[in-house]
C-alpha atoms as a printed R data frame, in Angstrom:
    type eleno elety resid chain resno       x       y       z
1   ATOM     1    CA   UNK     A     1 -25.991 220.740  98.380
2   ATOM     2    CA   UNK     A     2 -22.466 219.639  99.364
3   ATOM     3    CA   UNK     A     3 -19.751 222.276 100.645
4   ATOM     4    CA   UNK     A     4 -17.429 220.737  97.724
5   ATOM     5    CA   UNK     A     5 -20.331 220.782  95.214
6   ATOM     6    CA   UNK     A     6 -20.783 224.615  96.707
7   ATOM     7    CA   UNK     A     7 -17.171 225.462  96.231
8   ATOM     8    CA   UNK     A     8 -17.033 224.048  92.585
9   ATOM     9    CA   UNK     A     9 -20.296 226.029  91.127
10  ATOM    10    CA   UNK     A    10 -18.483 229.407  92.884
11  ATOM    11    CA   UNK     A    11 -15.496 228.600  90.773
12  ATOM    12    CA   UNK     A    12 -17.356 227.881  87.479
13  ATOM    13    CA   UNK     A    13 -19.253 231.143  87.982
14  ATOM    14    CA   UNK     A    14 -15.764 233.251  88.532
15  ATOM    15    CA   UNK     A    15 -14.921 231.890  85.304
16  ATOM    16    CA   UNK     A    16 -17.690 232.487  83.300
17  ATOM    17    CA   UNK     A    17 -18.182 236.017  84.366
18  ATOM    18    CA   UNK     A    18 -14.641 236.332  83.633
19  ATOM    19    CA   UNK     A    19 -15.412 235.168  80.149
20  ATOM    20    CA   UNK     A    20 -17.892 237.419  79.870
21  ATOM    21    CA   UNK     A    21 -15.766 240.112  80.469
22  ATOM    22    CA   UNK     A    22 -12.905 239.151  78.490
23  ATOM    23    CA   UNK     A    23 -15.717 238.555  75.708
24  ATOM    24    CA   UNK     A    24 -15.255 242.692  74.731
25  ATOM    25    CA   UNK     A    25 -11.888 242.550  74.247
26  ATOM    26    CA   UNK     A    26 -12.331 239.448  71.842
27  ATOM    27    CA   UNK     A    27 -14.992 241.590  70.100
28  ATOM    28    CA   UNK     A    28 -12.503 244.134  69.400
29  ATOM    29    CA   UNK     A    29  -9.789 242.094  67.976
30  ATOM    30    CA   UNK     A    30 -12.250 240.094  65.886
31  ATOM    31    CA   UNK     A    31 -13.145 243.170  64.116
32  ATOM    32    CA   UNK     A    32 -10.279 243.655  62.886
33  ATOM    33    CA   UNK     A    33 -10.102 240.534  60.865
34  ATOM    34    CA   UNK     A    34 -13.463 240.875  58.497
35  ATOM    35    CA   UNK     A    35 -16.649 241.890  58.330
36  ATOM    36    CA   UNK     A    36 -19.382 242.113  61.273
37  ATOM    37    CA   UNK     A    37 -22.218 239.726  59.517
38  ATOM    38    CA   UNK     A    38 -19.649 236.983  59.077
39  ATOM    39    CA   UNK     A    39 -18.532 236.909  62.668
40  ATOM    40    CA   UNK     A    40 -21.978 236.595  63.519
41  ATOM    41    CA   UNK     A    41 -23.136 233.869  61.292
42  ATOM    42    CA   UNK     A    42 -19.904 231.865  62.985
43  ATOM    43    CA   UNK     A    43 -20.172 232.987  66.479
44  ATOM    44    CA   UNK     A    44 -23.910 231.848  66.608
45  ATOM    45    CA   UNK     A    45 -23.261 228.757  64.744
46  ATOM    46    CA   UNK     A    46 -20.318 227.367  66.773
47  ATOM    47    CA   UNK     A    47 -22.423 228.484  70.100
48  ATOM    48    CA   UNK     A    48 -25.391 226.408  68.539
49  ATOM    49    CA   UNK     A    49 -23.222 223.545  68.099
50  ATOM    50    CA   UNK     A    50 -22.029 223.918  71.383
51  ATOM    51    CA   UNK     A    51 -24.923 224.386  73.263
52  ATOM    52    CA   UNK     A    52 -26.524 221.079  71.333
53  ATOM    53    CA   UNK     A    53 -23.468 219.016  72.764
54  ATOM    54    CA   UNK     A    54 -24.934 220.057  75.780
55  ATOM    55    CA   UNK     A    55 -28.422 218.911  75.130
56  ATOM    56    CA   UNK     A    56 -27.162 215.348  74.085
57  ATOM    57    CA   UNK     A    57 -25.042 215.413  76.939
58  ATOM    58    CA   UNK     A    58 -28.017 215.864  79.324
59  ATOM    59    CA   UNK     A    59 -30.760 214.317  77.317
60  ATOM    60    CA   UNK     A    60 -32.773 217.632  77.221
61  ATOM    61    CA   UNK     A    61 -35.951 217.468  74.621
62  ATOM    62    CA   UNK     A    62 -35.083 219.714  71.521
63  ATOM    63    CA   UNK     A    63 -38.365 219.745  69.904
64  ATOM    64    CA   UNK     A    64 -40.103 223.115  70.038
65  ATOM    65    CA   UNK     A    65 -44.009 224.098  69.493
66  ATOM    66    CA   UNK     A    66 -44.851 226.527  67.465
67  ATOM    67    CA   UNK     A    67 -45.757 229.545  69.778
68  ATOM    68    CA   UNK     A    68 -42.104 228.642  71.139
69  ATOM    69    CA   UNK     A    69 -40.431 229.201  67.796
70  ATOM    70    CA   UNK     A    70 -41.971 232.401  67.455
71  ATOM    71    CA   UNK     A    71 -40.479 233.588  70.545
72  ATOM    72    CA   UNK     A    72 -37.231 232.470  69.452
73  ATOM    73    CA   UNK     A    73 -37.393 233.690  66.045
74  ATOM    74    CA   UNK     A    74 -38.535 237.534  67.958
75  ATOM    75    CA   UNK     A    75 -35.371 236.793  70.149
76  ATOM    76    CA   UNK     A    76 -33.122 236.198  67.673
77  ATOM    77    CA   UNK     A    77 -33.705 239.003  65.664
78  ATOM    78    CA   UNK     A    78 -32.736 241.407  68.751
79  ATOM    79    CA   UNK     A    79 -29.557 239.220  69.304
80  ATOM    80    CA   UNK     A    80 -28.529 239.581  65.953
81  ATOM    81    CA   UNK     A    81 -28.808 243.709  66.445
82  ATOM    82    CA   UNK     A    82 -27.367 243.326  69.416
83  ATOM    83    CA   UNK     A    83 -24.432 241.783  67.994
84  ATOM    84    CA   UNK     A    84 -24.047 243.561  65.149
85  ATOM    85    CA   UNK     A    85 -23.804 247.112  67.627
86  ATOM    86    CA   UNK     A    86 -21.824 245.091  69.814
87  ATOM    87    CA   UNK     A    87 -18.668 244.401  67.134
88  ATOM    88    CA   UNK     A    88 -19.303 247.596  65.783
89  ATOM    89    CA   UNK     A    89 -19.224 249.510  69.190
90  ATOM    90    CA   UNK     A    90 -16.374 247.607  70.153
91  ATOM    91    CA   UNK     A    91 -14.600 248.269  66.605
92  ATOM    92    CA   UNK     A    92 -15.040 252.216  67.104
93  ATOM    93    CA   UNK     A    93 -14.801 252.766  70.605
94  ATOM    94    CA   UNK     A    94 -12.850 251.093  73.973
95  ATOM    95    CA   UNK     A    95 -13.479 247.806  74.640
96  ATOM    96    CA   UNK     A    96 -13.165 248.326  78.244
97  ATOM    97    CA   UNK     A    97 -15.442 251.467  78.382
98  ATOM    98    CA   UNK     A    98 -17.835 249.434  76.377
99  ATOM    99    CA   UNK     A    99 -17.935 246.650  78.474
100 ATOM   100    CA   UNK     A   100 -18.743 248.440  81.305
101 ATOM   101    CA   UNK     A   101 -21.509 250.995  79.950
102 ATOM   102    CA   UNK     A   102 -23.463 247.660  78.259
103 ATOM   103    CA   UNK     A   103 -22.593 245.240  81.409
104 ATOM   104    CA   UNK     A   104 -24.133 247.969  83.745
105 ATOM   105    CA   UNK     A   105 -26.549 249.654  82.004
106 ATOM   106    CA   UNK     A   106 -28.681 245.954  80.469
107 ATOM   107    CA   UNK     A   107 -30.105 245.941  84.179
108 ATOM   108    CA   UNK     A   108 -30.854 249.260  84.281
109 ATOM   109    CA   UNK     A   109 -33.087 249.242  81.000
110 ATOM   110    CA   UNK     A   110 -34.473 246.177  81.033
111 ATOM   111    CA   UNK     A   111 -35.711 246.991  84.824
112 ATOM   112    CA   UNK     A   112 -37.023 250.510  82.975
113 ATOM   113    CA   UNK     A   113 -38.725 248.340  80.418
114 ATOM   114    CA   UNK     A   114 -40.728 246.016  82.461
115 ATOM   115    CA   UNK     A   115 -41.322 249.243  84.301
116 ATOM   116    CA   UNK     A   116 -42.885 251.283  81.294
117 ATOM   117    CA   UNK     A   117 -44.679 248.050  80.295
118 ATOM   118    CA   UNK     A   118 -46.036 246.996  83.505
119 ATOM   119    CA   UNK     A   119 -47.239 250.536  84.050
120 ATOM   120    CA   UNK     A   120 -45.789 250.337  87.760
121 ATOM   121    CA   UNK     A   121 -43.814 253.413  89.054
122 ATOM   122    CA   UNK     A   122 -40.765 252.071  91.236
123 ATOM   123    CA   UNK     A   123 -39.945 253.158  94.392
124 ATOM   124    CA   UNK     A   124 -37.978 253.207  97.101
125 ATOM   125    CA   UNK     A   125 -34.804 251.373  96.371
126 ATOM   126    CA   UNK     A   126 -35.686 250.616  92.898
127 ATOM   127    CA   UNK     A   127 -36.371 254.487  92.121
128 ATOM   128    CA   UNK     A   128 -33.238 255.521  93.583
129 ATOM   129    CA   UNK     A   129 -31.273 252.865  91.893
130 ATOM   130    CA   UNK     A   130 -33.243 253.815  88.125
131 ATOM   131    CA   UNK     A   131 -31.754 256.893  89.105
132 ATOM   132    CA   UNK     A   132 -28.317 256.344  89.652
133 ATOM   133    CA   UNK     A   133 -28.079 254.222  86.779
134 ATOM   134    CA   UNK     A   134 -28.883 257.053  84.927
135 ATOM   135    CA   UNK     A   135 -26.595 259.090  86.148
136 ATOM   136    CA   UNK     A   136 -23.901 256.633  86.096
137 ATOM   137    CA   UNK     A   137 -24.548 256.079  82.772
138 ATOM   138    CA   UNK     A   138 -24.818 259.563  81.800
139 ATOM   139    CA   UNK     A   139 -20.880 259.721  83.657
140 ATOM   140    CA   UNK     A   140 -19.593 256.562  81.575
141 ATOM   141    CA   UNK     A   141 -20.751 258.484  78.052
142 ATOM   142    CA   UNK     A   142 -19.005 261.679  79.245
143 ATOM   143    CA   UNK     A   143 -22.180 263.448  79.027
144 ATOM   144    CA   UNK     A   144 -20.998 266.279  81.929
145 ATOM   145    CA   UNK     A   145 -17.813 267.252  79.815
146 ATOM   146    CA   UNK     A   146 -18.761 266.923  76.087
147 ATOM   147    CA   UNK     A   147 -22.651 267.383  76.515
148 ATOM   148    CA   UNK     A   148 -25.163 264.815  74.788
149 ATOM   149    CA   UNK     A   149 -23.256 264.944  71.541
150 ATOM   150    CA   UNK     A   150 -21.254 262.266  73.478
151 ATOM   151    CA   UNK     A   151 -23.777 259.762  72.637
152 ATOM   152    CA   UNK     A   152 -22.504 259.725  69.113
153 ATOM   153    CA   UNK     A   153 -18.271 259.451  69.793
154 ATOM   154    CA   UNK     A   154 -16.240 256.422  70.333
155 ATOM   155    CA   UNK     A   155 -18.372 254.122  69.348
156 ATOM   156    CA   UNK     A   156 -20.907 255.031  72.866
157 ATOM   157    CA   UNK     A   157 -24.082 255.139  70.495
158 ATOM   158    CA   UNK     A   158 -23.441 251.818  69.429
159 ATOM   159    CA   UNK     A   159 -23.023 250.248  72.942
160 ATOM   160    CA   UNK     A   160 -26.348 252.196  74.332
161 ATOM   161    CA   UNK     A   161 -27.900 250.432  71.504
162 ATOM   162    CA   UNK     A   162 -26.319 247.119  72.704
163 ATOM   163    CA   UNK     A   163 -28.326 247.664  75.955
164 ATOM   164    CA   UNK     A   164 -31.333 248.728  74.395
165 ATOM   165    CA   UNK     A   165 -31.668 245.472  72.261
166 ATOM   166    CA   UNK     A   166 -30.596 243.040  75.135
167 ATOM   167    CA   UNK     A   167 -33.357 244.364  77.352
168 ATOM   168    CA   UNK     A   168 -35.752 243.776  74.870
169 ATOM   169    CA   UNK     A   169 -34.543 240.471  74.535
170 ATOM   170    CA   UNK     A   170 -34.487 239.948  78.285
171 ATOM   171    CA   UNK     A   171 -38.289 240.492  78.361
172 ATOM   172    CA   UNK     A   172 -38.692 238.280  75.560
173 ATOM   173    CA   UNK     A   173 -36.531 235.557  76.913
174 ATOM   174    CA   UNK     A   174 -38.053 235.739  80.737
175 ATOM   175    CA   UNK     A   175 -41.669 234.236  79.579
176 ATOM   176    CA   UNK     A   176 -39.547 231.467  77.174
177 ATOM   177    CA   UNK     A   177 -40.224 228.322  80.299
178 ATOM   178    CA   UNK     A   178 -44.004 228.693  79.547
179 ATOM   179    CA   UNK     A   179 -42.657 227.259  76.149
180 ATOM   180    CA   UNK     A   180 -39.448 225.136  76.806
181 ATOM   181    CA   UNK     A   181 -36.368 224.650  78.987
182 ATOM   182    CA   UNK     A   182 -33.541 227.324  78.653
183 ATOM   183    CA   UNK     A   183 -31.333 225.357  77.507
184 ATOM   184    CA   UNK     A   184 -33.021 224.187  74.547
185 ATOM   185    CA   UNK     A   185 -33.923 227.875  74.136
186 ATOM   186    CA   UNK     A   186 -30.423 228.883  73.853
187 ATOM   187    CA   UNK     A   187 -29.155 226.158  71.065
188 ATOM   188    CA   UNK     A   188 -32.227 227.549  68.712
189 ATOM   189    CA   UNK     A   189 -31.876 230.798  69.365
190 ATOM   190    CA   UNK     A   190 -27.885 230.441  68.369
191 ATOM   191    CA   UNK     A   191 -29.051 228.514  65.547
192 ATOM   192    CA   UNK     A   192 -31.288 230.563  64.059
193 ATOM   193    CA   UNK     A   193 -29.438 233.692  64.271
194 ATOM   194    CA   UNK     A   194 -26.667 232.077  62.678
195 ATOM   195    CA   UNK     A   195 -29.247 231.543  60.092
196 ATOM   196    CA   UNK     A   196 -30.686 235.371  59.937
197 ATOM   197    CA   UNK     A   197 -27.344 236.592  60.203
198 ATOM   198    CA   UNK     A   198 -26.435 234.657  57.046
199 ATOM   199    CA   UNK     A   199 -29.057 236.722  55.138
200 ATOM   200    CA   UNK     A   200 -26.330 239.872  55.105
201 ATOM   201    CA   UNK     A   201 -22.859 237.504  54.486
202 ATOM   202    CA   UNK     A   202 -21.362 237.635  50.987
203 ATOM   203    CA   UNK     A   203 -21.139 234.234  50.267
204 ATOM   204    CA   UNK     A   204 -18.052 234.900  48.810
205 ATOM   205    CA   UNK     A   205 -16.484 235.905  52.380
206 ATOM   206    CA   UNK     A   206 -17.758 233.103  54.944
207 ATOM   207    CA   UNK     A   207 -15.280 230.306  54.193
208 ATOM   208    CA   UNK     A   208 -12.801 233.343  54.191
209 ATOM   209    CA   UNK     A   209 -12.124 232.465  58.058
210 ATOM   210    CA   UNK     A   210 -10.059 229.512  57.493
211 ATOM   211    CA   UNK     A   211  -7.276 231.599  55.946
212 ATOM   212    CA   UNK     A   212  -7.056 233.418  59.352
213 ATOM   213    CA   UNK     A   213  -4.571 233.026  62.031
214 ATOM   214    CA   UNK     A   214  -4.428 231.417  65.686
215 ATOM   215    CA   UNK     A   215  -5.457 234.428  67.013
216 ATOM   216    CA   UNK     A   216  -8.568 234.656  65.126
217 ATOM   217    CA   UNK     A   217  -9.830 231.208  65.900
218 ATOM   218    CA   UNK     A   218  -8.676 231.590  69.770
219 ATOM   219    CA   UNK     A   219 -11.271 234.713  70.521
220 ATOM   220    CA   UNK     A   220 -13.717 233.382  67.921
221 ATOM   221    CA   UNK     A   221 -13.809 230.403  70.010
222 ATOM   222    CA   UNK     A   222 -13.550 232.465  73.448
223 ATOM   223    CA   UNK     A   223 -16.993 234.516  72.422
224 ATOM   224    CA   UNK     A   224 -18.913 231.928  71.276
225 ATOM   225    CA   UNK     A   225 -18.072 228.356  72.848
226 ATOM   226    CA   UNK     A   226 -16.750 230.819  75.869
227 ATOM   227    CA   UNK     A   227 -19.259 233.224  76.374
228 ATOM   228    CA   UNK     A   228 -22.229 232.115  74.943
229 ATOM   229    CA   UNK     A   229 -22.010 228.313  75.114
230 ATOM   230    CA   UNK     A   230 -20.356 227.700  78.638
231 ATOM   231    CA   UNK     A   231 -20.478 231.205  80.549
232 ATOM   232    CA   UNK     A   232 -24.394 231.390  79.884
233 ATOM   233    CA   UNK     A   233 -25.072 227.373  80.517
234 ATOM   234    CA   UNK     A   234 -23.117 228.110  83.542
235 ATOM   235    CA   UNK     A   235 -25.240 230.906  84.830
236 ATOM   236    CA   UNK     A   236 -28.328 228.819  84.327
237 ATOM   237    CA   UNK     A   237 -26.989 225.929  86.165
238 ATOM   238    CA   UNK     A   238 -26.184 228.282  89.056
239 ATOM   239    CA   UNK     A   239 -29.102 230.073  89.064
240 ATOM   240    CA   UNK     A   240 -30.889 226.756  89.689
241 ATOM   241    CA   UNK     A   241 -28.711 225.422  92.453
242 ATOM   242    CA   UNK     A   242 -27.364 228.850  94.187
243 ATOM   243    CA   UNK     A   243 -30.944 230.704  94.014
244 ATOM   244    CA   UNK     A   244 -31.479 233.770  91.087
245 ATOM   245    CA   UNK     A   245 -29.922 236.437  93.966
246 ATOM   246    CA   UNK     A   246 -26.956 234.828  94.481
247 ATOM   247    CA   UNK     A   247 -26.411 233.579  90.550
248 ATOM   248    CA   UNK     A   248 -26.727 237.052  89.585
249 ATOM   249    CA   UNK     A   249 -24.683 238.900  92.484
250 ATOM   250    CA   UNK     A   250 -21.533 237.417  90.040
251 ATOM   251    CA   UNK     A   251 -23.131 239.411  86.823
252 ATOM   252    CA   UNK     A   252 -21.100 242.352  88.983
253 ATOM   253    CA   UNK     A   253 -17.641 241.146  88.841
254 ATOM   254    CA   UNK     A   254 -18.115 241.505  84.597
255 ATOM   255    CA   UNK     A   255 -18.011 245.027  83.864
256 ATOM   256    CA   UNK     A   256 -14.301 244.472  86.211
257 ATOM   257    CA   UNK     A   257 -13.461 242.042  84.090
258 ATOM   258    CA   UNK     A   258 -13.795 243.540  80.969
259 ATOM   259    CA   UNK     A   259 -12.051 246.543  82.307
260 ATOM   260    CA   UNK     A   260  -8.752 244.633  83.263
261 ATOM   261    CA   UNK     A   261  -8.757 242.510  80.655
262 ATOM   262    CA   UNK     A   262  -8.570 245.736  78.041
263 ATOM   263    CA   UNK     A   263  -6.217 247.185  80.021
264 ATOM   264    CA   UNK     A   264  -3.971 244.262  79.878
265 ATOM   265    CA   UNK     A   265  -4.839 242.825  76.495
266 ATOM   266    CA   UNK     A   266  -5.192 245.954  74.509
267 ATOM   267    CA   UNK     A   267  -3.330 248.453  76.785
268 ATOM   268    CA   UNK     A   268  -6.647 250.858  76.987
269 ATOM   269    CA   UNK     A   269  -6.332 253.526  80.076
270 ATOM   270    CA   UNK     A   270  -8.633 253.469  82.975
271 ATOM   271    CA   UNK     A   271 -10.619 256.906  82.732
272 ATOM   272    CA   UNK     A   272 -11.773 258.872  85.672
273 ATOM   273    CA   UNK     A   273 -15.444 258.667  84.302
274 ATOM   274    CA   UNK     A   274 -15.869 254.924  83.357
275 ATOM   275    CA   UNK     A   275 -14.395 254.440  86.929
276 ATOM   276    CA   UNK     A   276 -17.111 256.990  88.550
277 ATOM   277    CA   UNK     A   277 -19.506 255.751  85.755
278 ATOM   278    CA   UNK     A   278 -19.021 251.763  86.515
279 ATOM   279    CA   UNK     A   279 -19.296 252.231  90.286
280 ATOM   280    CA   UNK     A   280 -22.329 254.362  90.480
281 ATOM   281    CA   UNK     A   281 -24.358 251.857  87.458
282 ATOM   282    CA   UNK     A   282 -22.829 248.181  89.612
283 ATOM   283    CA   UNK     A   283 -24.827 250.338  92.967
284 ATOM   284    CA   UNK     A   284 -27.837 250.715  90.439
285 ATOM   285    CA   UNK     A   285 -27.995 247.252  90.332
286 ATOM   286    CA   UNK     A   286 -27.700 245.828  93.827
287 ATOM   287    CA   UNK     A   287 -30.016 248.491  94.496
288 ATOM   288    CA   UNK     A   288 -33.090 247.518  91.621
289 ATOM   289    CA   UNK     A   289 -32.118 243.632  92.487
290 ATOM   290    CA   UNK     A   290 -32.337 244.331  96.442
291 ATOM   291    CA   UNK     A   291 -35.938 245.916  95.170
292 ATOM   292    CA   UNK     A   292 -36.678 242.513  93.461
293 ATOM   293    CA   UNK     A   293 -36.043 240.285  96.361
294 ATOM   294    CA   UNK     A   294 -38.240 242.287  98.762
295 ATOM   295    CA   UNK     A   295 -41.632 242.681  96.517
């Protein structure tokens, strides 16, 4: 690979983690503006769109078998939970804080999920990195000052559910190439959301978005052509030209991201424990990754 062609997928990635990251604040202001299931069934369906410009674009087969739509469809209904406790995390509690409890704690699980499946007890770097997620997580919730009742306030139930679902659908997703390429993956998956999401609009509110302001359509577009469409097509792209390790070294820079962007955007503080919290869960990670790349 080129040095220029080098430089150029570095600055794509900084850019689509950034989206990412700003991608909580957008939740937060979108909630504002109606209800959850409709911002789903449009946020899917404009990534879908998206993401099929994108197959056209590089001639990628769209067809899918049978066993691979089953897959999807088992996919799809964990993105559509996750998305529904994502808005309404993000409509309850702090955008920032949520951003970096989901961000840093998806590794975590989904490493503790292949872990419990697998029936394999981690060690070493992986066992001390379980554990500090843990505990970071345990920080970011405020567990040590309001006890385990914290779970339930500001909207941190909600976003521990966000990281449950997308760990499930990170194990479900991770066997998908036996089936078809990611990319075509992603546009169905988007699609049919969009479509299962649909099941819980009132019809009566989904053509209600075209009454709303700039505002609306600017974050509605940054969360779904933003981070969905590009941010993930971008991370795929990078994962197969930079190597997995080096691809996912920039998943770190999100939960910073959607920090400063809710402190800018929506003026939220930066709390002593989602600062403790975010550091010791981002070590977690390196640390169960650094596990990955030496078994």
């Amino acid at each position: 690979m080129k040095r220029s062609e080098h430089t150029f997928l570095y600055i794509i990635m900084i850019i689509a983690m950034a989206t990412w990251g700003l991608s909580w604040t957008n939740g937060k202001i979108l909630g504002n503006y109606t209800s959850i299931p409709v911002l789903m069934v449009w946020r899917f369906l404009f990534a879908g769109l998206s993401m099929l410009a994108v197959l056209l674009y590089r001639k990628t087969k769209i067809s899918i078998s049978w066993r691979g739509f089953l897959q999807i469809l088992a996919s799809s209904i964990f993105l559509v939970l996750y998305n529904h406790f994502y808005f309404t995390g993000t409509h309850h509690g702090a955008a920032g804080a949520g951003g970096v409890l989901v961000t840093t704690l998806n590794p975590v699980l989904t490493f503790l999920l292949i872990t419990i499946i697998h029936k394999e007890m981690p060690r070493g770097k992986a066992m001390v990195g379980l554990l500090l997620g843990i505990l970071g997580g345990s920080i970011l919730i405020n567990v040590w000052q309001e006890g385990w009742s914290a779970i339930f306030k500001s909207g941190n139930q909600y976003f521990v559910m966000c990281a449950s679902t997308w760990a499930f659908l990170t194990f479900i997703s991770s066997r998908i190439n036996r089936y078809m390429s990611t990319l075509t993956y992603s546009f169905w998956l988007y699609m049919i959301s969009s479509l299962l999401a649909f099941v819980f609009v009132n019809p009566s509110e989904i053509l209600t978005v075209f009454s709303f302001d700039i505002i609306f359509w600017l974050n509605l577009f940054a969360i779904s052509v933003g981070a969905m469409a590009f941010a993930t097509t971008a991370y795929f792209i990078a994962a197969s030209r930079l190597g997995s390790k080096k691809a996912s070294a920039f998943i770190f820079t999100v939960p910073v991201s959607a920090m400063l962007f809710s402190m800018i955007i929506l003026d939220e503080p930066l709390k002593l424990n989602v600062l403790l919290g975010g550091t010791l869960s981002i070590i977690a990670v390196i640390l169960i990754n650094a596990s990955k790349s030496n078994d």
